[in-house]
N, C-alpha and C positions, 0 to 999 in steps of 0.2 A: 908722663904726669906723675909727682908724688902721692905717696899713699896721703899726707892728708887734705890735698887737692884733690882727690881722689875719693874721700870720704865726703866733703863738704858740696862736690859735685851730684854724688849720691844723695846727701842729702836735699838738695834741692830739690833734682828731679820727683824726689818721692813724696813731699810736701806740695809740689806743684801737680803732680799726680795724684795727691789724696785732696785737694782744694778743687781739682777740676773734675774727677769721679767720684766724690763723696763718699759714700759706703759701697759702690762698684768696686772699688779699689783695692786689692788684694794687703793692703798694707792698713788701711783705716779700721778694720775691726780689731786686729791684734791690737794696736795701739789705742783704742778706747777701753777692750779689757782689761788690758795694763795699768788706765789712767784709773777705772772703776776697783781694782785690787788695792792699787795705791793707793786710792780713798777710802776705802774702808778698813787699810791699814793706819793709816795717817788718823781714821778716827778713834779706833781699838787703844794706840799707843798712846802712853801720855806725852811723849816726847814730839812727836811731830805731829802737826796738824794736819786738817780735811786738806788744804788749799795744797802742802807743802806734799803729802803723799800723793795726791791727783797728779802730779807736774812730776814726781818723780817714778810714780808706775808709767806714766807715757814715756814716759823721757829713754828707762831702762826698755821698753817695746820698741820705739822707736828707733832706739841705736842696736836694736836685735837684729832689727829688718835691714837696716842698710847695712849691717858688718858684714853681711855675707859677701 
């Protein structure tokens, strides 16, 4: 398998892993801290918004957790 069939494979698993364990899921708090940093980065800065830093602190957690 290619690495980024590889990557996208991971990524499923780990969204279908955190949809079916909720906060159980070793991957759902890192990425809600991320998405909560992101937000009140997104609010701080005048350049990017609440909506736009929430989505990009998960975003940057979210691809922490499956690079490994």
């Amino acid at each position: 398998m290619s690495e980024p069939d590889d990557m996208i494979e991971k990524a499923k698993a780990e969204i279908s892993g955190m949809a079916k364990q909720g906060l159980a899921h070793p991957s759902t708090k890192p990425v809600l801290t991320g998405a909560a940093i992101g937000a009140v980065a997104g609010a701080l800065l005048p350049v990017v918004s609440l909506p736009i830093g929430l989505i990009a602190g998960a975003g940057i957690a979210f691809w922490q957790r499956i690079r490994r």
